[in-house]
C-alpha positions in Angstrom: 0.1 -37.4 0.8 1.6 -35.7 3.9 -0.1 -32.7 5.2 1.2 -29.3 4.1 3.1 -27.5 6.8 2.0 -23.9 7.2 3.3 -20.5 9.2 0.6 -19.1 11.6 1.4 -15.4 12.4 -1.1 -14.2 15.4 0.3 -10.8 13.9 -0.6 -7.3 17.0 0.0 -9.2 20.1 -2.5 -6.3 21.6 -5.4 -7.4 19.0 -8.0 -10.2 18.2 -5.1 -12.6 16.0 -4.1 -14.5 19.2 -7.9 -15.4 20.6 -8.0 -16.1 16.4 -5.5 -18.8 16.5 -6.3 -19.7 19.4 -9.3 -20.5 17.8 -8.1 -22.6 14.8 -5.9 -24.4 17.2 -8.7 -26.7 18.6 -10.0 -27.9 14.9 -8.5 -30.7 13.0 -7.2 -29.2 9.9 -5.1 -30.9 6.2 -2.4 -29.5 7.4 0.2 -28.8 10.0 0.2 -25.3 11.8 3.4 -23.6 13.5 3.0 -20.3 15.1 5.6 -18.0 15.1 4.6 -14.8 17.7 4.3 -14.4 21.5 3.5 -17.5 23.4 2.3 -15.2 26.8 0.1 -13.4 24.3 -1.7 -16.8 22.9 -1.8 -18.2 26.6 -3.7 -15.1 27.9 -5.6 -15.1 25.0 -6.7 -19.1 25.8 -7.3 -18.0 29.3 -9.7 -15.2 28.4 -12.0 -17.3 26.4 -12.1 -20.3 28.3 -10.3 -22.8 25.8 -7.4 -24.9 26.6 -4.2 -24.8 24.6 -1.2 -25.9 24.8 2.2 -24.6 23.5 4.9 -27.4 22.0 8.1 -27.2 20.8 8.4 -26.2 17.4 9.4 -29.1 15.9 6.1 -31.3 17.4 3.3 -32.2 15.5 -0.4 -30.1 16.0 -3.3 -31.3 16.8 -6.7 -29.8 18.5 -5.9 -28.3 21.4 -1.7 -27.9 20.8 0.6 -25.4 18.6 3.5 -25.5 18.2 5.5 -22.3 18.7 8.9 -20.5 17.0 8.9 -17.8 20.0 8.5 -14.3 19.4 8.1 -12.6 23.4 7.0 -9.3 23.2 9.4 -6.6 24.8 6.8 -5.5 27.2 4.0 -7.3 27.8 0.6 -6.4 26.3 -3.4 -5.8 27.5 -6.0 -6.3 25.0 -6.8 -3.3 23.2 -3.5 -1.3 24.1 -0.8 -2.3 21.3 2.6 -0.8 22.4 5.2 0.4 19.8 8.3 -1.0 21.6 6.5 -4.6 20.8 7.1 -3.5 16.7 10.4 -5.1 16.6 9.2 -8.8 17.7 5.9 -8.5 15.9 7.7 -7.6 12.6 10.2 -10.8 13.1 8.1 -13.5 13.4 6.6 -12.5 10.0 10.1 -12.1 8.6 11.0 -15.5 10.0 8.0 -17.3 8.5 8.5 -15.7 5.2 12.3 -17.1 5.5 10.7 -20.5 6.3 8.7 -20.6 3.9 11.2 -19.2 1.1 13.7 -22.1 2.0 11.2 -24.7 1.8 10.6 -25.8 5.7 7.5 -24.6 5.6 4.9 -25.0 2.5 3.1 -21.2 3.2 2.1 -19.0 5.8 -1.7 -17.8 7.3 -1.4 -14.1 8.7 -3.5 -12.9 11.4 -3.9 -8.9 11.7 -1.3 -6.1 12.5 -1.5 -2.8 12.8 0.4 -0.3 11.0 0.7 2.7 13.1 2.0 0.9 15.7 4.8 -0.5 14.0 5.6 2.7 12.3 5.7 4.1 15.9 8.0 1.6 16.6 10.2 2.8 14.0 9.7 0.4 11.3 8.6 1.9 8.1 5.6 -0.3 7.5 3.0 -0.2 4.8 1.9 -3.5 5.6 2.7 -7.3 4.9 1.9 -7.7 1.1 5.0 -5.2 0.5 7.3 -6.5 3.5 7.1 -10.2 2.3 7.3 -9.1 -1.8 10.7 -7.3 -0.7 11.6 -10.6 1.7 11.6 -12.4 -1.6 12.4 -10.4 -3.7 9.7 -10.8 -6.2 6.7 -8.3 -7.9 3.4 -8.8 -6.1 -0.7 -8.6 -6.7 -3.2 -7.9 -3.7 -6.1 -10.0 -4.1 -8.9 -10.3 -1.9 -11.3 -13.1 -2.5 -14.5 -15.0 -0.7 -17.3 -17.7 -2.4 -18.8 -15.0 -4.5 -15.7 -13.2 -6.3 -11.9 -12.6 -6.9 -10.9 -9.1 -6.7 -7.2 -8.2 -7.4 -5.8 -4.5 -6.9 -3.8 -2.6 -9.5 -2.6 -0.1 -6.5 -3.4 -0.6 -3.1 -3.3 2.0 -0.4 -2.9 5.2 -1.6 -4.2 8.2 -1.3 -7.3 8.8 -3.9 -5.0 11.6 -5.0 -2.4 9.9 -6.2 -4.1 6.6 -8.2 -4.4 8.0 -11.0 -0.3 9.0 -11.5 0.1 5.3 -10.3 -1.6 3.5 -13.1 0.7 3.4 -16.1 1.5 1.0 -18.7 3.9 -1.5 -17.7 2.4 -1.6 -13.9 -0.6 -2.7 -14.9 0.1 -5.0 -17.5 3.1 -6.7 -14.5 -0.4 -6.6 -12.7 -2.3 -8.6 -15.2 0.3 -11.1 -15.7 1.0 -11.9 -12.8 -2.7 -12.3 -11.8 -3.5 -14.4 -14.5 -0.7 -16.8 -14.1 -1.4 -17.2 -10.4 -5.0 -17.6 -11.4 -3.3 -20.4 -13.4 -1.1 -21.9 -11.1 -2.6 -21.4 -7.6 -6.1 -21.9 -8.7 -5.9 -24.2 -10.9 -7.6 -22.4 -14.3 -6.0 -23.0 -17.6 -7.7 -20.0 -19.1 -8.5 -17.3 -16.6 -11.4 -15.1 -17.5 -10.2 -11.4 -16.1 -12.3 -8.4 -16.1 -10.7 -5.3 -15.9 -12.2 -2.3 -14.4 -11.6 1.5 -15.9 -10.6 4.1 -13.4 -12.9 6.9 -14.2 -16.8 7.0 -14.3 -18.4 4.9 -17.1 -15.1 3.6 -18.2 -13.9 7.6 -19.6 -17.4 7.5 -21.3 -15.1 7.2 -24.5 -12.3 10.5 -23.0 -15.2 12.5 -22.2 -14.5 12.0 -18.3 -10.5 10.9 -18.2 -8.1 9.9 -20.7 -6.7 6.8 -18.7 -9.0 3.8 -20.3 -7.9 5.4 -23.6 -4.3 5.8 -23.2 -3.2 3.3 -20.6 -5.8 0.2 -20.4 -6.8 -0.1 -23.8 -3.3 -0.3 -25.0 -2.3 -3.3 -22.4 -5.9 -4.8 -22.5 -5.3 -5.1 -26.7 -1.7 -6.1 -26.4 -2.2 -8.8 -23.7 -5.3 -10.2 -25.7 -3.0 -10.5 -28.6 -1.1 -13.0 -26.4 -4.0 -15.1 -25.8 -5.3 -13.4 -22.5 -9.1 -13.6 -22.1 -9.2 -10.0 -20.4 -12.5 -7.6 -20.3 -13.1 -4.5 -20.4 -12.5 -1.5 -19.7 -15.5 -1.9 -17.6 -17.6 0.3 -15.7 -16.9 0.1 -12.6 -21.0 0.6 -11.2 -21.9 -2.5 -13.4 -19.2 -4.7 -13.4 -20.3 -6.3 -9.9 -23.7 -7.4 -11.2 -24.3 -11.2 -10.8 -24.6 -11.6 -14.4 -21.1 -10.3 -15.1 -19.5 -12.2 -12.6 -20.8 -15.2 -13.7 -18.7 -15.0 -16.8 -15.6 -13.8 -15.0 -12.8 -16.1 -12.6 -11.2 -12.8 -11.2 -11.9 -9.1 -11.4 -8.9 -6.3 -11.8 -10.1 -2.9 -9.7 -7.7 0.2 -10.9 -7.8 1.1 -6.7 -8.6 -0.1 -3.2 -11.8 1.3 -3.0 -13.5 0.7 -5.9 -13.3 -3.4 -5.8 -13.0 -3.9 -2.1 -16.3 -2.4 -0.6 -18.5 -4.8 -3.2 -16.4 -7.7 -2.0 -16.7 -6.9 2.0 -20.3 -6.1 1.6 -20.9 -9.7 -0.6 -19.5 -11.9 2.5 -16.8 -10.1 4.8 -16.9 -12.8 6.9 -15.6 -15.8 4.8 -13.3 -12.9 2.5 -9.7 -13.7 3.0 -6.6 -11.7 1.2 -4.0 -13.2 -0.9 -0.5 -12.2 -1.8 -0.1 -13.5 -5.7 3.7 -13.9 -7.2 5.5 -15.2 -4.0 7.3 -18.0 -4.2 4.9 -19.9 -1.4 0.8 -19.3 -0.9 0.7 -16.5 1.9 -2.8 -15.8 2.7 -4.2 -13.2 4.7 -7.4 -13.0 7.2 -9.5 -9.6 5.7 -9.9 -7.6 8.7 -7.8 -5.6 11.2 -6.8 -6.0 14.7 -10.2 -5.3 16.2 -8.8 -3.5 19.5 -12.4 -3.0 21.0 -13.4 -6.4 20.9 -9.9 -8.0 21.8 -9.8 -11.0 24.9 -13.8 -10.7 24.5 -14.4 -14.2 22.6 -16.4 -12.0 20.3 -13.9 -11.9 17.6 -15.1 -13.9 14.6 -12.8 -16.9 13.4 -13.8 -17.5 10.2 -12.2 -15.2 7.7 -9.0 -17.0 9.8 -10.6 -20.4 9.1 -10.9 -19.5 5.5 -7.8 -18.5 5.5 -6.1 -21.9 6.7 -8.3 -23.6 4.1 -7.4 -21.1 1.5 -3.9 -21.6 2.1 -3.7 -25.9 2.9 -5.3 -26.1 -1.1 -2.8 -23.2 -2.5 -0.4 -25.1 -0.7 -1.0 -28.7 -2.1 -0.9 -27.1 -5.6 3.0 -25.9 -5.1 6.1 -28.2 -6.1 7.1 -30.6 -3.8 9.7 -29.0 -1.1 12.2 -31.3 1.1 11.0 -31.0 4.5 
């Protein structure tokens, strides 16, 4: 079976993604990698912790020690730790160009390294972050998911102000969000019958409308109408107890109503090895879970292996996809 070919996207030029790939690029891995990003910014990044790399045409095979490259050069060129806004532009199109490659089948998914938003907005992109840029690339309804060893957690809104969650949840986003988790949890993972556990917004699940009206009116509703379907869905949980061991034993993925009230249980359960996932694109496109690490860039103390888990992550979502013409 050949080896599934796979986007690597450094991501801030200024950051920890280059000395990342960098990284990756002197293991053997089950698949082939091609960066797309600056090539100065990768070479300065193998200089400053002492590995050797070297950069090959795109259209070359890689192996420990050599990428291949679709160049991205940044407009000016870039110190660790000081991202520049003019760079926005060429940072932004390498991940449009891998999403493209992947869309029309050259390439069988894509590994992002870090970016940083303000940056890019400063550059005068409007930029929320890659989950929405790629969704909009294809054209398709996507689900945040952030996962490690220990447990699945998918988003029902991602980053909004606490503010404005609870105006976000309604009833046909969250059961789009709950179908399209459980059928990736089908397809991508391989589990005919996803066990889901859905989390309520408010303190003890409402505490039956005593403390919100949301689980009552909203998630109830879906939860009953999706079960009538066949979905093996749980909850409305509260959210305090949901994360016990027990629980998660009897559980494949769990649905958090809002970034901070899944994410900080999964960080704190193994940051490290967490990666994040984009679920409903056409192609696996997985994430590393951490940000561009500006204090610690051209240090070699950045650590690879939410990257690492990433490439894995991606090489088995990848195998599991039809069969594309190279």
């Amino acid at each position: 079976m050949p080896k599934p070919r796979l986007a690597l996207v450094p991501g801030e030029p200024a950051g920890v993604g280059p000395e990342l790939c960098v990284r990756a690029a002197q293991c053997e891995w089950d698949a082939q990698l091609l960066a797309f990003g600056d090539g100065e910014a990768l070479q300065r990044a193998a200089h400053a912790i002492g590995l050797p790399l070297e950069l090959a045409p795109a259209d070359a095979a890689s192996a420990p020690g050599v990428l291949p490259l679709r160049s991205f050069p940044s407009v000016q060129a870039t110190r660790f730790g000081e991202p520049l806004a003019a760079n926005a532009t060429s940072t932004v199109a390498a991940l449009e160009a891998a999403g493209r490659a992947c869309l029309d089948g050259t390439l069988d998914g894509m590994v992002t390294g870090p970016l940083h938003k303000a940056v890019i907005n400063d550059g005068g992109i409007a930029y929320t972050g890659t989950t929405g840029l790629l969704a909009a690339q294809a054209g398709r309804e996507v689900v945040m998911m952030l996962a490690n060893d220990i447990v699945r957690v998918a988003l029902a809104t991602t980053h909004l102000p606490l503010r404005e969650v609870a105006d976000a949840i309604d009833a046909p986003g969250l059961e789009r969000t709950l179908r399209i988790l459980h059928e990736a949890m089908r397809r991508d993972f391989g589990i005919a019958h996803p066990r889901i556990a859905v989390l309520g917004l408010n303190p003890h699940a409402g505490e039956d409308g005593h403390m919100g009206r949301e689980e009552l009116d909203i998630v109830i509703p879906v939860l009953s109408r999706l079960r009538a379907e066949g979905m093996a869905l749980q909850g409305p949980l509260p959210a305090d107890t949901a994360f016990l061991p027990a629980r998660l034993r009897e559980v494949d993925a769990v649905l958090a109503m809002y970034h901070d009230q899944g994410l900080p249980v999964l960080k704190y359960s193994g940051f490290e090895r967490a990666v994040n996932l984009t679920l409903g694109l056409p192609y696996p496109r997985v994430a590393v879970d951490h940000g561009t690490a500006l204090d610690i860039a051209g240090s070699g103390r950045a650590d690879p292996s939410s990257l690492f888990a990433a490439i894995t992550t991606c090489t088995r979502l990848a195998r599991r996809q039809p069969a594309t013409a190279p």
